[in-house]
C-alpha positions, -999 to +999 in steps of 0.1 A: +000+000+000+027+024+008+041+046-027+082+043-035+097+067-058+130+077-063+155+094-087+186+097-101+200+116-129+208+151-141+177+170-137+170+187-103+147+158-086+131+175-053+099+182-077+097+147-097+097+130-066+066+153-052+048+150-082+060+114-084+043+108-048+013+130-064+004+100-084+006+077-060-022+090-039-048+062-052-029+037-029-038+052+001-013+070+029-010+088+059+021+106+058+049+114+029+085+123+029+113+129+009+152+124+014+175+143-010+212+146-017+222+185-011+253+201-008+268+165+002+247+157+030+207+138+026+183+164+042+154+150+050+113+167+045+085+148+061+046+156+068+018+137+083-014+137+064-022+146+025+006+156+001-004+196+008+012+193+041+047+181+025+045+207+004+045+231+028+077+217+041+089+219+010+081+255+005+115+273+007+137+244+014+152+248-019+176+214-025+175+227-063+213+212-067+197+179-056+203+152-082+195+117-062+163+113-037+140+093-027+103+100-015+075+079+002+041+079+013+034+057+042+006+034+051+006+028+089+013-008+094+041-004+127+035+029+145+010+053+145+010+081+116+034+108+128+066+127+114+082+106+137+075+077+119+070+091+080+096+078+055+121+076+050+142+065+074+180+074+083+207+054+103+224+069+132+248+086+107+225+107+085+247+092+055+219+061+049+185+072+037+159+041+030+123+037+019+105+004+020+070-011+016+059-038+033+064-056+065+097-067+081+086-097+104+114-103+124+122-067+134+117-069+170+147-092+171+165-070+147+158-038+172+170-051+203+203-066+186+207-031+170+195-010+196+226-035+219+249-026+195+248+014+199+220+020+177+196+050+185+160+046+170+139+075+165+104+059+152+083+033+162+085+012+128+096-017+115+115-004+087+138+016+105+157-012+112+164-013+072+184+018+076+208+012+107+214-028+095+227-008+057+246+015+082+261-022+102+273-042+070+283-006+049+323-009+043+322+017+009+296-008-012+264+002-009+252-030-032+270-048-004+256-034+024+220-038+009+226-076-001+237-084+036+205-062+050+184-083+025+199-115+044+194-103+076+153-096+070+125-117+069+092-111+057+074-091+023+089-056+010+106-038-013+132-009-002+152+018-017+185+032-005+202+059-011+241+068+005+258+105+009+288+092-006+280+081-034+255+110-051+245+096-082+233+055-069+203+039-058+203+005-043+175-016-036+156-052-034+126-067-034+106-095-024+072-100-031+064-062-029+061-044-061+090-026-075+096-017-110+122+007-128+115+035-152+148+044-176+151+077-193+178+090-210+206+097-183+183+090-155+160+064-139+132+064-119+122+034-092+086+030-078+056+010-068+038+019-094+042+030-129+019+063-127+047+078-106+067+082-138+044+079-164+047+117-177+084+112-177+087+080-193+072+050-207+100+025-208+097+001-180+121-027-161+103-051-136+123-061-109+118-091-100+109-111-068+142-118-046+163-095-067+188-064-062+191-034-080+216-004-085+207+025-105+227+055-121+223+083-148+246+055-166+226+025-163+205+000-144+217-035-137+193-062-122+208-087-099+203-121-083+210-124-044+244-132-058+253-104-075+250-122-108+235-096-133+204-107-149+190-099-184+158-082-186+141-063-213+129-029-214+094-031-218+072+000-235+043+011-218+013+020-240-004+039-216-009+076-223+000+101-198-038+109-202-045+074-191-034+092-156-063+117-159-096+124-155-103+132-190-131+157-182-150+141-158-148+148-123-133+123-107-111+089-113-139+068-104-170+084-126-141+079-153-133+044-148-173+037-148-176+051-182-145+032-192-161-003-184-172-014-219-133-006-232-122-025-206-141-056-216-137-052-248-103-055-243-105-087-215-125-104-247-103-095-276-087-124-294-100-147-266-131-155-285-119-159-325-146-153-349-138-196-360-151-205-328-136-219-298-117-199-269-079-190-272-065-181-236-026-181-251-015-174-210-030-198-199+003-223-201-020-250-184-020-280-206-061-292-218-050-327-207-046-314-171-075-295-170-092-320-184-084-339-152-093-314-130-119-323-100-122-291-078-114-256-080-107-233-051-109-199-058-095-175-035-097-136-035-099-107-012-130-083-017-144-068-046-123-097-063-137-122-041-174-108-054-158-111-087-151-151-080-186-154-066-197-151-099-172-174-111-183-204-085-217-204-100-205-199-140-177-225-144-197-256-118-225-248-145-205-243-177-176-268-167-193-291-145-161-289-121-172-283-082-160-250-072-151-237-039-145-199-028-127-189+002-116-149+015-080-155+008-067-146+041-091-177+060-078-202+032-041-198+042-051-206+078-067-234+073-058-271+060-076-270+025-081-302+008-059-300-022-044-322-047-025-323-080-065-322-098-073-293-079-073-259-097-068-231-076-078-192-090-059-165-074-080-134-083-061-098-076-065-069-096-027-056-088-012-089-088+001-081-050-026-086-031-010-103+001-029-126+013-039-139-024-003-143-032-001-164+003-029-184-004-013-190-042+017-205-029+004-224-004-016-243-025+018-254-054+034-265-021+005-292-015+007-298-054-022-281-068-019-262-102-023-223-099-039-196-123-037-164-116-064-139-131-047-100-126-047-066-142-008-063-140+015-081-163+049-087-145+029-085-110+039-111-083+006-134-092+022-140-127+053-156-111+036-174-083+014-191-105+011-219-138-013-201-163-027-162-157-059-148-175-046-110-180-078-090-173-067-059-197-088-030-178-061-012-176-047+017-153-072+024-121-067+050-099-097+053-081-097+031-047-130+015-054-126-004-082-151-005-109-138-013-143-112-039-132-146-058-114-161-061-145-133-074-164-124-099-138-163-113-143-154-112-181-120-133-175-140-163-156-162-163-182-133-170-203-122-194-184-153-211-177-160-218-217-121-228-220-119-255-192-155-268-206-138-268-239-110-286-224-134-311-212-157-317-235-183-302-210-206-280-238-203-283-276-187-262-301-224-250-306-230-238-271-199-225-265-198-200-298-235-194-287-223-185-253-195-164-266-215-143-295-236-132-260-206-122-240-187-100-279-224-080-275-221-073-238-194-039-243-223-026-267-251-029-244-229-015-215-222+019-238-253+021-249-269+018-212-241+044-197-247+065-225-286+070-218-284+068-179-298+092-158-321+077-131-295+069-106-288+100-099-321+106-097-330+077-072-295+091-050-311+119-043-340+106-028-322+079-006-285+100+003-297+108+036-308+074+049-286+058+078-289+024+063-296+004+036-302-036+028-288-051-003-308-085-015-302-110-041-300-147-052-282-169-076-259-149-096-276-116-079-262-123-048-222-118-059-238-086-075-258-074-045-226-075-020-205-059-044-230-032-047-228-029-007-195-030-004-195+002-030-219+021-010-199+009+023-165+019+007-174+054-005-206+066+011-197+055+048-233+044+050-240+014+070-249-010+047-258-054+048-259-076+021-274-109+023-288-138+001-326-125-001-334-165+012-316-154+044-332-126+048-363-139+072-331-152+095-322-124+111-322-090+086-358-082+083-352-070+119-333-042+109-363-029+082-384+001+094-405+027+073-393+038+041-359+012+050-342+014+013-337-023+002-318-023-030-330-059-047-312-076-081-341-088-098-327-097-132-342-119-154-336-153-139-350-191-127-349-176-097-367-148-099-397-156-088-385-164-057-370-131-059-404-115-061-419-133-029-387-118-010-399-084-021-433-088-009-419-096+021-401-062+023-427-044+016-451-058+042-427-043+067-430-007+045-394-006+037-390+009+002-378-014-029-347+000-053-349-030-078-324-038-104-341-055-133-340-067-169-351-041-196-387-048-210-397-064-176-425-041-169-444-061-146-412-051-119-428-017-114-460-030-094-433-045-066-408-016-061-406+022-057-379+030-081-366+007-108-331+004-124-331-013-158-303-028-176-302-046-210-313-081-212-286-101-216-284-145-202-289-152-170-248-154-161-235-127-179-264-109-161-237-098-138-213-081-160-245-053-167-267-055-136-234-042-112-228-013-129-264+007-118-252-003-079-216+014-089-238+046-100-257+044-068-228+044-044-213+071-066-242+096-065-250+088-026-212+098-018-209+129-040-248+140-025-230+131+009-196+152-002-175+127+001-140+118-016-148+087-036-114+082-057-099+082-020-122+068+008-104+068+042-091+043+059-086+024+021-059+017+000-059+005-040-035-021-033-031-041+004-003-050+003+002-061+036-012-090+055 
């Protein structure tokens, strides 16, 4: 969750790195900093709260001959948000700056043998400890010192270092946190993320897990914990700076709504060849194997995991394969049942999703094969697992995410009508039948975003209630808790979701007068059933928000307000009948005033166990 970004080069870098840090907002902080190299000595700038206070630190500290710095913005995980405990850190010197991200496990340990040895600590965090072990094993190499300090540390991160005596090199590792490189002509940029130097350059370097790194205005060179330089392409980003943007609309979020059908679109293109059949050219997961496949576990944290919901009930009914789906961080402490014909799905829209990744490895330790289905190419997923499904929504800045939901849904359809290909599960017929459906669905979804205007409508009637209910079944019930968890996320509004068969167990206590109960009531075998729920909710003289099928007039006599979407099958029902809910949440927060591309408490990417 924390933002790294650091520079070195020719150009004066006190600025790239704060506007560096300025695109890292999405991932959610609660203090910034910056370390620079001026005048031969690494002064240090550090604020607690949004990036306007560091700028006012900034304001007249000049550092204009600064050349090689580092900046951060910090994520409490170890030690409450304070100046104190900002990044980065320093040794006892003031000749080590570092910045990290992630979690250092052993560092109690670490501490006490430091803080035995002379060491003088002035934060409460773990990654302090970084900084004074580079100070303990530095003899003139800074490489060296970081290789040793990578030996000495146990747990997930990524951390850059900087050293006064040697103004033009950064040093740095990483293990399972993200880290990649951006090269420009006499100068390089390292970072979390690739928005923090995406107006100054497109040409990228991953770094890899359990790697090392130096940097210069000469060159980069990628290492193994060896020192043994590794080969590894320079990869063009085809992201436009714009892509950064809120091309006129007012926020990140309301952007990456509108961007939805592009973005599946893209998930779809190739994948479903006009000849017939599903192409997945990732997926690196041989048809004989999956042919053999007898369970799949899918595990995902969130709005992924609402994601995989829908993927439980589309691939046991397209594949015919019994599917299981587990919050990733409860699967790694428990003893799942796996074996070499299980199939597990790691779902993580960055790719570093902590627990995910956990959950990933654990199960190829007990034998199980592993596909990973992320946004990011290069992200930690792809390593950790056999086959990925690249979801191709591209960037998202906004915290809540929309647009990478969607094509997530649109990747396990993929995968649903490959492994029933695989197996012989649905005939060419049905599966070209299936897939003509899904090629329509970007169409409908412009066409529906492009005529919308009764959410905003229904917001303003509801904004002000102090609770709302969330019902659905089948394939409506994934779509009703992701539509919570929106209104949750961005609203602050107390907010259940439940399956609507649930509801006389214990939620219909909670209904009062006029009670908004937002129900998915899409076309459906259960719907029906659906409709009997409703009755019951309006017996109690809650009021109905119902999401249904286009044409279905009929819905009007059971609700007060009615959101339609196009009519589409029954499982790719889910791919249009989120998006409305999406709307919802958005209008209820901006009625409410609040900041929806950067709820509190939230980060884009967790990072962090």
């Amino acid at each position: 969750m924390c933002g790294i970004i650091a520079y070195t080069g020719t150009r004066s870098c006190t600025d790239l790195l704060y506007q560096g840090l300025r695109k890292l907002e999405y991932r959610g902080y609660d203090s910034a900093g910056l370390s620079v190299l001026s005048g031969g000595r690494i002064e240090v700038i550090r604020a607690v709260g949004n990036m306007d206070s560091l700028e006012k630190e900034l304001e007249g500290n000049g550092h204009s001959d600064a050349r090689l710095g580092l900046g951060h913005t910090r994520w409490a995980t170890h030690g409450r948000p304070s100046t104190e405990n900002a990044h980065p850190h320093s040794d006892c010197t003031g000749n080590v700056s570092i910045v990290l991200n992630g979690i250092i496990e052993n560092y109690v340990n670490l501490r006490s043998e430091l803080a035995a040895n002379g060491h003088e600590f002035t934060s409460e965090t773990d990654a302090e400890v970084v900084a004074h072990l580079i100070e303990n094993h530095y003899n003139g190499d800074l490489l060296e010192a970081v290789r040793l300090t990578y030996a000495d540390i146990e747990g997930h991160f990524a951390f850059c270092a900087i050293h006064s005596g040697h103004p033009e090199l950064i040093a740095g590792a990483r293990k399972e946190c993200p880290l990649l490189i951006g090269v420009g002509k006499d100068e390089a940029f390292i970072a979390s993320a690739i928005p923090a130097f995406l107006s100054e350059t497109r040409d990228v370097i991953v770094i890899g897990d359990e790697e090392l790194f130096v940097a210069t205005p000469a060159g980069v060179t990628i290492m193994d914990l060896e020192k043994n330089e590794l080969e590894r392409e320079v990869t063009q980003v085809n992201w436009d700076v714009d892509a950064a943007e809120k091309a006129g609309f007012e926020t990140f979020m309301r952007k990456e709504i509108y961007e939805q059908p592009d973005s599946l679109t893209d998930t779809i293109a190739g994948r479903l060849p006009d000849g017939g059949g599903v192409v997945l050219d990732e997926m690196a997961i041989s048809d004989e194997v999956l042919a053999g496949i007898d369970k799949i576990y899918i595990v995902a944290c969130g709005t992924s995991y609402h994601a995989g919901m829908v993927g439980r009930y589309v691939l046991e009914n397209w594949s015919g394969v019994a599917v299981e789906l587990d919050v990733a961080s409860e699967f790694r402490y428990r003893d799942p049942v796996l074996s070499p014909s299980t199939l597990v799905v790691g779902i993580s829209q960055s790719g570093e999703t902590a627990d995910t990744l956990a959950a990933m490895r654990q199960a190829r330790k007990l034998g199980s094969k592993v596909l990973a289905i992320t946004n990011i190419m290069g992200s930690q997923a792809t390593r950790d697992a056999d086959g990925v499904i690249y979801t191709r929504a591209g960037l998202e800045i906004g915290v809540a995410a929309t647009k990478s939901h969607v094509a997530q849904i649109a990747a396990i359809h993929l995968l649903a009508l490959y492994l029933a290909q695989a197996r012989g599960a649905m005939s060419a017929g049905e599966i070209d039948g299936i897939a003509s459906e899904l090629k329509a669905v970007p169409e409908l979804l412009q066409t529906y975003l492009r005529h919308e205007a009764t959410t905003h409508e229904i917001a303003k009637r509801y904004y002000q209630q102090p609770f709302f209910l969330y019902l659905g079944r089948g394939v409506g019930l994934p779509v009703c808790l992701e539509g919570a968890l929106k209104l949750k996320e961005i609203s602050y509004i107390p907010t259940e979701a439940y399956a609507a068969g649930e509801m006389k167990h214990g939620p219909i206590a909670l209904l009062d007068e006029g009670s908004p109960v937002v129900v998915v009531a899409t076309d459906g075998h259960v719907y029906d059933k659906v409709i009997s729920n409703i009755e019951e909710v309006r017996a109690r003289s809650a009021a109905v928000i119902a999401v249904a099928t286009e044409g279905n007039e009929g819905i009007k006599a059971y609700s007060d307000d009615v959101m339609f979407v196009p009519a589409t099958s029954e499982l790719l029902s889910p791919l249009l009948s989120v998006v409305p809910l999406q709307l919802l949440a958005y209008h209820i927060a901006q009625l409410k005033g609040c900041n929806v591309d950067q709820p509190r408490n939230l980060a884009k990417t967790v990072t962090v166990e």
